[in-house]
C-alpha positions in Angstrom: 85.8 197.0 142.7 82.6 199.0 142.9 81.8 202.3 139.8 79.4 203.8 141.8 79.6 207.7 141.8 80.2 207.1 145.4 82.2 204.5 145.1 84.4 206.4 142.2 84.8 209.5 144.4 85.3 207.7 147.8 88.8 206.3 145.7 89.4 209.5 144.4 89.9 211.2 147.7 91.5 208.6 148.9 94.9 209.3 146.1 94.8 212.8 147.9 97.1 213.7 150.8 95.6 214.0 154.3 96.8 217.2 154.8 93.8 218.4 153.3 90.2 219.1 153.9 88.7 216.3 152.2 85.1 216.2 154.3 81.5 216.6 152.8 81.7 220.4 151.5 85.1 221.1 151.5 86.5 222.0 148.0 88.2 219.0 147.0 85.1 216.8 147.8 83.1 219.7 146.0 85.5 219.5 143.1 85.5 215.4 142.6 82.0 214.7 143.0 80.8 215.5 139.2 83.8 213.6 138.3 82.3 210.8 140.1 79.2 210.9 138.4 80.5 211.4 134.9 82.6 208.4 135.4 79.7 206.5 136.8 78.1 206.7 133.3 81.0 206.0 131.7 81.7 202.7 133.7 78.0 201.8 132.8 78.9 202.5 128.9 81.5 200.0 128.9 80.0 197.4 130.9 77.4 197.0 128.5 79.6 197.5 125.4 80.4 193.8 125.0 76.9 193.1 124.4 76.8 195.6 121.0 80.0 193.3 119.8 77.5 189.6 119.2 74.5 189.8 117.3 72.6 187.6 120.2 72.8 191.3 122.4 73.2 194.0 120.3 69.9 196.1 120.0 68.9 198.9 118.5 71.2 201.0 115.9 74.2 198.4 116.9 72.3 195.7 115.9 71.4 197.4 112.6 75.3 198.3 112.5 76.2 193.9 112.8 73.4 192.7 111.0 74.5 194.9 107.9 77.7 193.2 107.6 75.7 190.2 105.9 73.9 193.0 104.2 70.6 193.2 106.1 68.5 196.5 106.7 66.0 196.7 109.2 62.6 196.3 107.6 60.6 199.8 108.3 56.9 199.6 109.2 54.5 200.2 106.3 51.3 202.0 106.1 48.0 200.7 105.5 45.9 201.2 103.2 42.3 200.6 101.9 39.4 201.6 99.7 36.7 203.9 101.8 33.3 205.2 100.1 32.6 208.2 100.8 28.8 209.2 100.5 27.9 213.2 99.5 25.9 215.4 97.3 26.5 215.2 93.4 29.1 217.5 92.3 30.9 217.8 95.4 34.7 217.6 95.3 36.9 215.0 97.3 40.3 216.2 97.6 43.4 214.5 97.5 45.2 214.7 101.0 41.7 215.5 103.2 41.4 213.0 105.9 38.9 210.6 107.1 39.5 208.7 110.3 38.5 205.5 112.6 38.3 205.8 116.3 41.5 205.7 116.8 43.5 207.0 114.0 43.2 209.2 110.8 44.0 208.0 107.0 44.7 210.6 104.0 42.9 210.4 100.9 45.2 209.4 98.4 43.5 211.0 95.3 41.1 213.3 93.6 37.2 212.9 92.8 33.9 214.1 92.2 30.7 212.4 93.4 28.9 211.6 90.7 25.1 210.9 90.1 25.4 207.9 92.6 26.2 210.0 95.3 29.0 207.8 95.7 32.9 207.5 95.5 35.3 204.8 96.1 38.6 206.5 96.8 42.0 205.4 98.4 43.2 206.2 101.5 46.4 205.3 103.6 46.6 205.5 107.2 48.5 208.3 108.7 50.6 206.4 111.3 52.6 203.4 109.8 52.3 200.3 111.4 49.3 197.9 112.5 47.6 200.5 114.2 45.7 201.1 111.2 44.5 197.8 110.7 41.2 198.4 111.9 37.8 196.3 111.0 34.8 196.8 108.3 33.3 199.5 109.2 35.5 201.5 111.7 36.5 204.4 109.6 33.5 206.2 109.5 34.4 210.5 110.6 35.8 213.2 109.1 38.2 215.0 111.1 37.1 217.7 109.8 34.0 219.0 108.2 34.4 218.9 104.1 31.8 220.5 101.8 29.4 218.3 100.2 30.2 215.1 102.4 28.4 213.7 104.5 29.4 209.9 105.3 32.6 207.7 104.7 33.0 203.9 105.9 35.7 200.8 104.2 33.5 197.8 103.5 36.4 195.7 104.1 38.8 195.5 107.5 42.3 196.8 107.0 45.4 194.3 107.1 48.2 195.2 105.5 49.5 197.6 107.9 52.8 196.6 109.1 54.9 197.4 112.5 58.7 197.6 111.8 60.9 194.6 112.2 61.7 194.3 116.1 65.3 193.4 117.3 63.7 189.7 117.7 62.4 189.3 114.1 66.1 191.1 112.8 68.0 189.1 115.0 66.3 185.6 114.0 66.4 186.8 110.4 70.0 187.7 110.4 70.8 184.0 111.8 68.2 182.1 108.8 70.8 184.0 106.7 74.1 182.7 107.8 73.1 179.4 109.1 71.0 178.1 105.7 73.4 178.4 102.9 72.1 180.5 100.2 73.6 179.6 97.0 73.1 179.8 93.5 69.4 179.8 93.8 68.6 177.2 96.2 65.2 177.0 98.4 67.2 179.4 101.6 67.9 181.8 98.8 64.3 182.3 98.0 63.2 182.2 101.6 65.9 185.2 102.1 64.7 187.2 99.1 61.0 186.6 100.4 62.2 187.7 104.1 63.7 191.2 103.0 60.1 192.6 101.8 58.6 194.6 104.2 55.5 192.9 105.5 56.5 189.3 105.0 56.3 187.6 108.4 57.6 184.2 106.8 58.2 182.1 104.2 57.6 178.4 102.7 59.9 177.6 99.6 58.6 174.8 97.4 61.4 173.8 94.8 60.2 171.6 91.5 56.4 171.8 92.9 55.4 172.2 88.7 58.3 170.3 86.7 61.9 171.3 86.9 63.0 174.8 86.9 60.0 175.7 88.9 59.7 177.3 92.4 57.0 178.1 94.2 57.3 180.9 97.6 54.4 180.7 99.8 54.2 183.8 101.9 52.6 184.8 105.2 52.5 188.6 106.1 54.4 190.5 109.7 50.6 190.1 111.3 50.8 186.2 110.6 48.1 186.4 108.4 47.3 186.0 105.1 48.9 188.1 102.7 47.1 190.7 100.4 47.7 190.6 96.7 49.8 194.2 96.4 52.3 191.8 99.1 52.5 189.0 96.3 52.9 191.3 93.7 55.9 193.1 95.2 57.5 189.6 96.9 57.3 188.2 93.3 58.5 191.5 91.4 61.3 191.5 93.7 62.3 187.9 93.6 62.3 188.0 89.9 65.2 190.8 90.1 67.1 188.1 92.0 66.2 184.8 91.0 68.8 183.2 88.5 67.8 182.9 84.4 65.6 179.9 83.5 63.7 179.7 87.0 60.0 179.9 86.6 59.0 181.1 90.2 55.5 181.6 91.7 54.5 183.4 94.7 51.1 182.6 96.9 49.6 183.8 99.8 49.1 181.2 102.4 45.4 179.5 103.3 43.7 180.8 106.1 42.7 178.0 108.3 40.2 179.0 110.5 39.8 177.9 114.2 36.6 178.5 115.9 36.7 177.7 119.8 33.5 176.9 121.6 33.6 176.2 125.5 31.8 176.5 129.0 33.5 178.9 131.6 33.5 178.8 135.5 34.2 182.5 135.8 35.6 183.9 139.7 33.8 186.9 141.1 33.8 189.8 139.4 34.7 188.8 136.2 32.3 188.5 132.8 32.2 186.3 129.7 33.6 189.5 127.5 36.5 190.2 130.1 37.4 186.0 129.3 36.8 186.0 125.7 38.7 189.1 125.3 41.8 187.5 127.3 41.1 184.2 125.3 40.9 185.8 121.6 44.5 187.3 122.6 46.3 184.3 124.3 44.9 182.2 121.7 45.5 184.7 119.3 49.6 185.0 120.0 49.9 181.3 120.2 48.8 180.7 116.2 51.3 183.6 115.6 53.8 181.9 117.5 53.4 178.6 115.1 52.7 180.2 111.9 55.1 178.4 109.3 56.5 176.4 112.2 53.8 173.8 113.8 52.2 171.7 111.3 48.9 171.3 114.0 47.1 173.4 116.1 47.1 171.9 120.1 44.2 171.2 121.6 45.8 170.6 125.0 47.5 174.3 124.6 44.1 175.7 123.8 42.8 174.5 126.7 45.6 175.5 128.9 45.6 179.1 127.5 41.9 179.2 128.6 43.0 178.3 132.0 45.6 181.3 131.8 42.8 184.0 131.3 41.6 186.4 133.1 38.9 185.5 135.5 38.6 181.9 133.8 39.0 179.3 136.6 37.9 176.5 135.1 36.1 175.2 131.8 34.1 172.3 129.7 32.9 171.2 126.5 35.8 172.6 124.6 35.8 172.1 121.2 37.9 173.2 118.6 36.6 173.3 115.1 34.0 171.5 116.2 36.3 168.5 117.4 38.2 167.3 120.7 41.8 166.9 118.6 44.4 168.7 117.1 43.6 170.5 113.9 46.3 169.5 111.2 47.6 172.7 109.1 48.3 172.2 105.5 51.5 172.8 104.0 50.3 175.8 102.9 48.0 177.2 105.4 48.5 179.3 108.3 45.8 179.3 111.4 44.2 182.5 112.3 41.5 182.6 115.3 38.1 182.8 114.2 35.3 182.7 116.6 35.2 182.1 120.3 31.7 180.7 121.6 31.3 181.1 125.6 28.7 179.7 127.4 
């Protein structure tokens, strides 16, 4: 049986006696047809309302709603943040919430100064926008939005990373199931892993039990970008896990190694297409694949490199690839995590 609004109304008529008008226009037809189409919308609400039952559907607020039965929130997106210097005449005043931006977003001054006889500041800002947006590179912020007295130049020596999207349905959902399917008890390894996992900003988690003697614990961490993490990330990870961790545990929280993997390769490009377009496609492809293994893989594929090369835009075929300088798999330590370094085209 068919809920379309025509389908709904077309029944509808038909419970009505034939001694009546019933045809397009007349008042009966006229009277059933928003019916119809409210009860369209309401067939389509329950059709889908199994699916907000079983964590492996539900999205959204009703996944929020199942996953908080084992006591789970939804990890909100955090703002980055970073040291700018800001370059001006002696004297003049920085002010706590101006703004300075990059290309593509603004960040807020996050406190009060005066340049001094340097001419320089060093001040903290914070990104207006939470999320990865404002992880931008050295250099990038470099305008005010605005013109402020007595400053005339800003840039962050450093890139930004520890800006942080919110946890998508995906990372809840797989979450949720590292919860109830590894028993956490008592302080065992899952418990730590879980702890780690509820910081916002933590992306994954490596749990080392007895690595120092007994009663010791080490909690490798990787931040949401698959990256390494910064030291304000170990800081809070550990503060937090020593709120939960049982008395007499000696626990230590790391930042995974960066292990680098520089691509070099020659490109057969179709018409139409340059090296930039390809190394663009390839940094991303390449890019998502590392993410994709980060904690999980304990190599990076040389085969899957070269097939993601293959996949890129306007690449249609390629030699001489090398990766880290080799024609192998790259082994990643136990506590490493690969991130893309540089792509060589030729």
């Amino acid at each position: 049986m068919g809920n379309t609004r025509d389908e709904i109304q077309a029944r509808m008529l038909a419970n009505i006696s034939n001694e009546y008008d019933k045809s397009e226009g007349s008042f009966f037809y006229d009277a059933l047809k928003p019916v119809a189409i409210e009860m369209e919308a309401a067939y389509a609400e329950l059709e889908t309302a199994p699916e907000n039952f079983f964590v492996v559907t539900a999205t959204g607020s009703n996944l929020d709603k199942r996953v908080a039965e084992q006591g789970l929130v939804r990890k909100p997106a955090v703002k980055a943040t970073t040291i700018v210097i800001i370059t001006g005449n002696e004297g003049a005043i920085i002010n706590s919430g101006d703004k300075v931006a990059s290309d593509t977003v603004n960040f807020i001054i996050k406190e009060s100064k005066t340049i001094g006889i340097t001419g320089q500041e060093s001040v903290l800002v914070e990104c207006e926008i939470a999320g990865s947006i404002g992880n931008v590179p050295a250099g990038a912020i470099k305008y005010f939005p605005i013109t402020l007295p007595g400053l005339t130049a800003v840039t962050n020596p450093d890139p930004v990373t520890n800006g942080y999207d919110g946890e998508t349905d995906a990372e809840l959902r797989a979450r949720y199931f590292a919860k109830v399917q590894t028993p956490a008890t008592s302080g065992n390894k899952y418990h730590y892993r879980n702890w780690a996992l509820e910081k916002s900003g933590v992306g994954d988690a490596k749990v080392f039990p007895l690595w120092n003697g007994a009663g010791t614990v080490k909690v490798v961490i990787i931040n949401s970008n698959k990256r390494a993490a910064d030291a304000q990330l170990v800081t809070d990870v550990a503060n937090y896990i020593e709120e939960q961790r049982p008395i007499g545990a000696t626990v230590t929280v790391t930042s995974a190694e960066e292990l680098v993997i520089n691509i070099s390769v020659t490109l057969t490009l179709a018409a139409g297409y340059t090296l930039e377009q390809a190394r663009a496609s390839i940094e991303a492809k390449v890019t998502d694949y590392l993410k994709s293994i980060a904690f999980i893989s304990d190599f990076v594929s040389y085969v899957i490199i070269g097939s993601l090369i293959l996949q890129a835009d306007g690449v249609t075929d390629y030699s001489g690839l090398t990766v880290n300088g080799g024609t192998s798999n790259i082994t990643i330590g136990a506590e490493q995590v690969a991130v893309l370094g540089v792509v060589t085209i030729a």
